[in-house]
DRENVEX-349808 format. One record per residue (C-alpha): residue in one letter; x, y, z. Coordinates in pm, whole numbers, padded with zeros to 5 digits, always signed. Each point is the difference from the previous one (the first is absolute). Example, Ala and Ser with C-alpha at 12.3 -4.5 7.8 and 13.67 -1.06 7.14 Angstrom:
2
a+01230-00450+00780;s+00137+00344-00066;
END
This chain:
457
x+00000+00000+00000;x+00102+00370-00062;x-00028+00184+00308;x-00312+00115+00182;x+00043+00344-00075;x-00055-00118-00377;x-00288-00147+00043;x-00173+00263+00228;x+00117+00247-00279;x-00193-00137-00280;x-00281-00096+00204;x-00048+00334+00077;x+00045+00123-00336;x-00287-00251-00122;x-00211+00131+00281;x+00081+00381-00102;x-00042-00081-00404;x-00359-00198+00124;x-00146+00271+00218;x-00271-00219+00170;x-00164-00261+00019;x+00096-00384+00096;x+00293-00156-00190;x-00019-00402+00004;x+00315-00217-00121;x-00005-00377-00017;x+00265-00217+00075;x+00021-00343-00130;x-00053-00315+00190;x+00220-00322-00124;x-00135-00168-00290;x-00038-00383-00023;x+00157-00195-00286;x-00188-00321+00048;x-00071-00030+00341;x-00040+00286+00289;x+00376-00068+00132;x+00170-00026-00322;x+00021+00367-00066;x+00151+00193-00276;x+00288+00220+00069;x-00203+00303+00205;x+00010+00336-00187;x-00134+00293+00170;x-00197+00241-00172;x+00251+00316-00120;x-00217+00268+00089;x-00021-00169+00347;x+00350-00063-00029;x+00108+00384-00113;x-00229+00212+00319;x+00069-00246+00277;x+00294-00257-00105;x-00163-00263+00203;x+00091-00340-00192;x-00271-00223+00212;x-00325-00203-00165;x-00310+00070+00181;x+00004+00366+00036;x-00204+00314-00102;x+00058+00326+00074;x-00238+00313+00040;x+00083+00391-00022;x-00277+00205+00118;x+00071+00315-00140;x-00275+00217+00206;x+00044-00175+00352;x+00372-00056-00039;x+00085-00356+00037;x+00231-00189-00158;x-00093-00354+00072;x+00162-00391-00077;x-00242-00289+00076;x+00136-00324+00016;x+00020-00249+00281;x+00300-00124+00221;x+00138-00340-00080;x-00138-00311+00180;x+00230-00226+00189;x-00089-00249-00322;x+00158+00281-00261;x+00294+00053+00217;x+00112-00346-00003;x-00027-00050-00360;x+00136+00362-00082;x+00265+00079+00298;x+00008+00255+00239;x-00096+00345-00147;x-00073+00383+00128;x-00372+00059+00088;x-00200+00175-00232;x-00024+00312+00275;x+00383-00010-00103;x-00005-00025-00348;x-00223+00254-00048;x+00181+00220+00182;x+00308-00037-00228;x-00201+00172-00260;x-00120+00310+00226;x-00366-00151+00068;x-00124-00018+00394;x-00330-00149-00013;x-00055-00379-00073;x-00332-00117+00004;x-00117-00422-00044;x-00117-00089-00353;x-00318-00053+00060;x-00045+00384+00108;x+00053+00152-00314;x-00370-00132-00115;x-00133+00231+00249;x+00220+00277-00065;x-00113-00022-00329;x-00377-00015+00034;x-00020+00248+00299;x+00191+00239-00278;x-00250-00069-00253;x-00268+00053+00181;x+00096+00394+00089;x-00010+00047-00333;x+00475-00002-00028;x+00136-00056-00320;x+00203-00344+00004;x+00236+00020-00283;x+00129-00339-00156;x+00259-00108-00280;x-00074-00267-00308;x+00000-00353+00142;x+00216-00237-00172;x-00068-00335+00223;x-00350-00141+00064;x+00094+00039+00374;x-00001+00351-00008;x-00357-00003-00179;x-00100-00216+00289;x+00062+00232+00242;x-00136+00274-00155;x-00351-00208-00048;x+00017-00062+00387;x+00105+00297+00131;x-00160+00254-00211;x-00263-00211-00198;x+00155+00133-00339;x-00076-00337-00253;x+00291-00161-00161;x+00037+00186-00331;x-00157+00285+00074;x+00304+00159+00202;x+00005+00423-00068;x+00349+00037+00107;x+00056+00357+00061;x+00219+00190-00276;x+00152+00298+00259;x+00115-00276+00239;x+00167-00215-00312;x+00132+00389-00120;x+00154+00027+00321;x+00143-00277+00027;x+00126+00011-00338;x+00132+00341+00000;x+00197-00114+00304;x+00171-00373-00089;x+00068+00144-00349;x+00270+00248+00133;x+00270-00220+00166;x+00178+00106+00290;x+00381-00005+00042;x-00015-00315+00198;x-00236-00197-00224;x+00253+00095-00261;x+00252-00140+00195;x-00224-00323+00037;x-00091-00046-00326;x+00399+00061-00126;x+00043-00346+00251;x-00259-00131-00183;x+00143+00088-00331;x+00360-00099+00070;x-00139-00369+00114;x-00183-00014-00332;x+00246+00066-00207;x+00225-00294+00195;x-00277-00223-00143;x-00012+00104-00330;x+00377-00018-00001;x-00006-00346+00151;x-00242-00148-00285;x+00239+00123-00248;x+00245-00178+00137;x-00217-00300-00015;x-00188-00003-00307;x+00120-00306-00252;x-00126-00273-00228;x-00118-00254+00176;x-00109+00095+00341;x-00375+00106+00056;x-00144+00400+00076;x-00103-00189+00348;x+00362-00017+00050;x+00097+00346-00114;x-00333+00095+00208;x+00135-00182+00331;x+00338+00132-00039;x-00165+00347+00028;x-00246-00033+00271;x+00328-00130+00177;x+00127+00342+00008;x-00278+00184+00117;x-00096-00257+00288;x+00401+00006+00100;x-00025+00388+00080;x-00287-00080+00179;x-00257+00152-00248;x-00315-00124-00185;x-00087+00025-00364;x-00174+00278-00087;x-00200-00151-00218;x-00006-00386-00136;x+00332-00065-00218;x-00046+00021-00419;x+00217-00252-00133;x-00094-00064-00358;x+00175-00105-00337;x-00334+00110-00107;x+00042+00380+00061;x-00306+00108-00268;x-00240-00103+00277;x+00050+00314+00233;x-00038-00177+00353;x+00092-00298-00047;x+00039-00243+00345;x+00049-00353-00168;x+00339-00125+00076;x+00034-00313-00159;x+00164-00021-00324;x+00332-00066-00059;x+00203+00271-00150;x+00193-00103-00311;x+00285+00145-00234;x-00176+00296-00218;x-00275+00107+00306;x+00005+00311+00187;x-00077-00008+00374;x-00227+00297+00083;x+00036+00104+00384;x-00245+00207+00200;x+00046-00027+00403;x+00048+00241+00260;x+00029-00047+00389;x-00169+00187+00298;x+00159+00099+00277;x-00061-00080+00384;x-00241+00335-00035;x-00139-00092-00263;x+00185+00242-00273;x+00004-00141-00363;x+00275-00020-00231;x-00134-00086-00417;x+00200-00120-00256;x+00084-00194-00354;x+00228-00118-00184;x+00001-00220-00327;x+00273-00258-00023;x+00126-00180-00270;x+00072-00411+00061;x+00313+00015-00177;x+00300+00188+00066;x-00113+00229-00236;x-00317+00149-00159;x-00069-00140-00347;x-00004+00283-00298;x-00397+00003-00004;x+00015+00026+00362;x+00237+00299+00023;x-00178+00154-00263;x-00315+00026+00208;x+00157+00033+00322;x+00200+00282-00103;x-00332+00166-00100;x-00143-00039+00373;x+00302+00156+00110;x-00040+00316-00201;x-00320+00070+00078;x+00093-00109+00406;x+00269+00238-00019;x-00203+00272-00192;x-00266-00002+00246;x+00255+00050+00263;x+00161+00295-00097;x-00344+00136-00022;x-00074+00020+00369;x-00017+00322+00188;x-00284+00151+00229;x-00261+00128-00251;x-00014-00212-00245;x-00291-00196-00091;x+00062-00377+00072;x-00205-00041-00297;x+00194+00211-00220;x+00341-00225+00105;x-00259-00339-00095;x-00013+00153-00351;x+00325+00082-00046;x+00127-00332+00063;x-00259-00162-00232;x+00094+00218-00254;x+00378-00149+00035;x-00119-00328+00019;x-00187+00025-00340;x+00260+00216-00210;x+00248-00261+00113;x-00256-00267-00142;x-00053+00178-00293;x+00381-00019-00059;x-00032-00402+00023;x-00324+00030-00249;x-00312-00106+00269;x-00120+00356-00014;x-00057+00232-00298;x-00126+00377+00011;x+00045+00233+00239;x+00118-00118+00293;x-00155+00292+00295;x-00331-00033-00237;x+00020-00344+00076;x+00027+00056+00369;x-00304+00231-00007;x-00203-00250-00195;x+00096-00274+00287;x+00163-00230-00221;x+00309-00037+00176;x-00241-00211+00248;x+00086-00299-00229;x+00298-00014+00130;x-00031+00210+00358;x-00332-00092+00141;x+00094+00094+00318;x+00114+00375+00185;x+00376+00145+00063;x-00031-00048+00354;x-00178+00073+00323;x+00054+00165+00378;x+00165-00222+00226;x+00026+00025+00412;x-00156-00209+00250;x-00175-00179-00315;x+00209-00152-00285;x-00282+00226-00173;x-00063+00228+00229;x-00375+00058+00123;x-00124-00134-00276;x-00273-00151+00221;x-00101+00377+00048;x-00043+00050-00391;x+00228+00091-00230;x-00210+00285-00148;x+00110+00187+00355;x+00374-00133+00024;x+00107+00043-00362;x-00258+00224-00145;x-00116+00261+00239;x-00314-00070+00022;x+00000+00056-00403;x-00146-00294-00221;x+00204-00260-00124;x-00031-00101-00390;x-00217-00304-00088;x+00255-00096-00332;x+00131-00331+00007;x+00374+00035+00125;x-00030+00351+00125;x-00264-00125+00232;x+00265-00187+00192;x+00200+00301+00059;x-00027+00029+00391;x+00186+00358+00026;x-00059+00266-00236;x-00006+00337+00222;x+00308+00260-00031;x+00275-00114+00249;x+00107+00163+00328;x+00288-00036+00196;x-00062-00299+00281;x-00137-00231-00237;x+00120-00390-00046;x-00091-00131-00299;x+00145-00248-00270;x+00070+00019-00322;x-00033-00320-00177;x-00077-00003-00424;x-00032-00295-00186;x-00033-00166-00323;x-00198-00288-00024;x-00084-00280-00314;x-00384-00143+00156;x-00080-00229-00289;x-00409+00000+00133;x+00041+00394-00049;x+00143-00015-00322;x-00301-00240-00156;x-00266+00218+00136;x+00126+00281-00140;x+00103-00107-00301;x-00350-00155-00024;x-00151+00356+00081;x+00223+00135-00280;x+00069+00211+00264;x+00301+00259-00030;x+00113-00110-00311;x+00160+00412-00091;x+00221-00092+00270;x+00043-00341+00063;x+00205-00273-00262;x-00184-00328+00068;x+00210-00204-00220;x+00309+00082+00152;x-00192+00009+00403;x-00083-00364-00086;x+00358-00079-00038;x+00068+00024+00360;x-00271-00150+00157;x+00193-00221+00136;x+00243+00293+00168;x-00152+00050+00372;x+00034+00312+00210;x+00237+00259+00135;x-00014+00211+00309;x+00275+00195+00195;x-00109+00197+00306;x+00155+00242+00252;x-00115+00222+00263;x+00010+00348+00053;x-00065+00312+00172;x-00106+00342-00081;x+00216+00263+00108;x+00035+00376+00033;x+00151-00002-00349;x-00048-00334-00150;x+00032-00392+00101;x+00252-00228+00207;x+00030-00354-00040;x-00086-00211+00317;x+00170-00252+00099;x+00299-00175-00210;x+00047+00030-00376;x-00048-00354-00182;x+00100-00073-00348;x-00232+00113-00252;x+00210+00098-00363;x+00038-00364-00184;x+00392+00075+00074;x-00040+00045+00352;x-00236-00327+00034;x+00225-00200-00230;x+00313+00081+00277;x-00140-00118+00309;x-00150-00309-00191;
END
């Protein structure tokens, strides 16, 4: 945990930016896999996490902005829990670590709630992403499963706080960072003909568990890199593949680290491969140089779809004008997917909150097919963690619809697209962060040029 002080700081912010009214946050409870004491890993839920750093299942916390109480309900261990999970501080204690005096049983919090709603007190809630949360919700406040109204100035505060980072979650995340660029630099140490991604995938998770860390998010370990999130394991790489990567770890607070790297089996990327891969690079490298506080995230997506389709109209794919292209969305045959997102205390930070508020403003997002999957498009400001991860992708089921919709056909060659559907998918991703005059690179540098991949292989 950071110290109190932090957490009484942007507690009181959130009250401040709120005004009034009653300001509910769920924890999560564990989560059975397949029976009640076979839990997944516990996870508790970032906003949670971010005002009162308490890394527990079974709480919830109130603020009640007009009466002033700041208030964790949970309920001491039993002699039962402490023999199965050791000795630990009470929860008077733990709560007092993050600046917060009054604990109150579990069960309390029903009547809390109901005695507010009945003087007529706004009680502000935040999207539910578990059916647990919904739960609650239904039995506490009678609000129906689906028919949540989560309230938009408590998900703007929140937002408009978590999406500036603080020097010490910068100096959290670089930990992060630095420990996920060990893994990436592990697997391509490890990638060769005749081993499977599960053991390129192991050797990775190694390194995150070793520093004492979790995964951010489950490990993407594919020779199959056109399929975008990819978590089968199982085939075996051979000569002539390219190992995409995409794994990050979390630290003990639960800061993120994100990134990619594409791999080639061999000690050396074919002359098809390099060809493509060099492409990725450009418009990687393109799009960083880009960043600065102002500009429009989507203005950066653009540009670096507009390198990656000049640099296939130099191989023959793409005729025409490459930016018209871009505007048209055809360079969504072979990016589908956005330059990048926010990253913090999620791998993809609040994006249970709604991206239209994280990485739009409030503005809408586009509908299009490809642009639609652009998660941050707002102009940049310094604070911000984000990644920046372009890719060119060969999806042979996208190529027969469209070429079946005549679709594109100014901009796209079919006859030569067809050629390589066979090719796969390549991704590189790093993470940055706005500054005062630009961007810094967190954590390590890993390869990325074909030169600088083809040395450490």
């Amino acid at each position: 945990m950071f110290s109190k002080e932090t957490y009484m700081a942007r507690r009181a912010k959130l009250k401040q930016t709120i005004g009034s009214g009653l300001l509910l946050f769920l924890g999560n409870d564990e989560s059975g896999m397949n029976y009640a004491d076979n839990t997944y890993h516990f996870r508790q839920d970032s906003t949670f996490l971010y005002f009162f750093g308490l890394p527990y299942a079974g709480l919830s916390a109130i603020i009640d902005i007009d009466n002033d109480k700041e208030i964790i309900f949970g309920d001491e261990l039993t002699i039962d829990a402490i023999v199965w999970m050791g000795t630990q501080p009470t929860l008077k204690e733990k709560s007092e670590a993050a600046g917060i005096k009054e604990v109150r049983p579990f069960k309390e919090i029903e009547t809390y709630l109901k005695n507010a709603q009945q003087k007529g007190q706004p009680i502000h809630y935040l999207p539910t992403y578990r059916a647990e949360h919904q739960i609650k919700l239904f039995q506490w406040l009678g609000i129906v499963p689906g028919a949540e109204k989560p309230s938009v100035p408590f998900i703007m505060g929140v937002v408009n706080q978590r999406n500036y980072k603080s020097e010490e979650e910068i100096a959290e995340i670089e930990k992060a960072c630095i420990v996920t660029a060990d893994m990436h630099l592990t697997a391509m140490r490890t990638v060769r003909p005749g081993i499977r991604e599960s053991d390129v995938a192991a050797a990775v998770a190694e390194v995150a568990f070793a520093n004492n860390y979790q995964l951010s998010f489950p490990i993407i370990a594919t020779i199959n890199g056109q399929t975008l999130h990819n978590h089968d394991h199982s085939h075996m790489i051979k000569s002539g593949d390219m190992l995409l990567l995409d794994a990050g770890a979390e630290t003990e607070m639960g800061y993120a680290g994100d990134m990619s790297s594409t791999i080639p089996a061999d000690s050396k990327f074919t002359t098809r491969q390099k060809d493509i891969y060099d492409i990725q690079v450009a418009a990687h490298e393109a799009a960083v140089a880009a960043l600065r506080p102002g500009i429009p995230f989507v203005d950066v997506y653009e540009l670096s779809c507009k390198v990656i389709m000049e640099g296939l109209k130099d191989l023959g794919f793409v005729k025409g004008d490459p930016m018209e292209a871009v505007k048209a969305g055809a360079h969504a045959m072979f990016m589908p997917c956005g330059l990048g997102h926010m990253m913090g205390l999620d791998v993809h930070d609040m994006e249970n909150l709604g991206e239209v508020y994280v990485g739009y403003d409030g503005q809408p997002k586009s509908t299009e097919f490809g642009r639609k999957s652009l998660r941050l498009g707002r102009k940049l400001e310094p604070g911000f963690v984000l990644t920046i991860e372009p890719g060119v992708y060969f999806i042979p089921e996208l190529m027969d619809l469209w070429r079946g919709q005549n679709k594109f056909t100014e901009f796209i060659n079919y006859e030569k697209l067809f050629t390589y559907k066979d090719f796969s998918g390549i991704r590189n991703e790093e993470d940055y962060l706005i500054t005062e005059n630009g961007a810094r690179l967190l954590g390590k540098k890993i390869p990325l040029r074909t030169e600088e991949v083809e040395a450490i292989r």
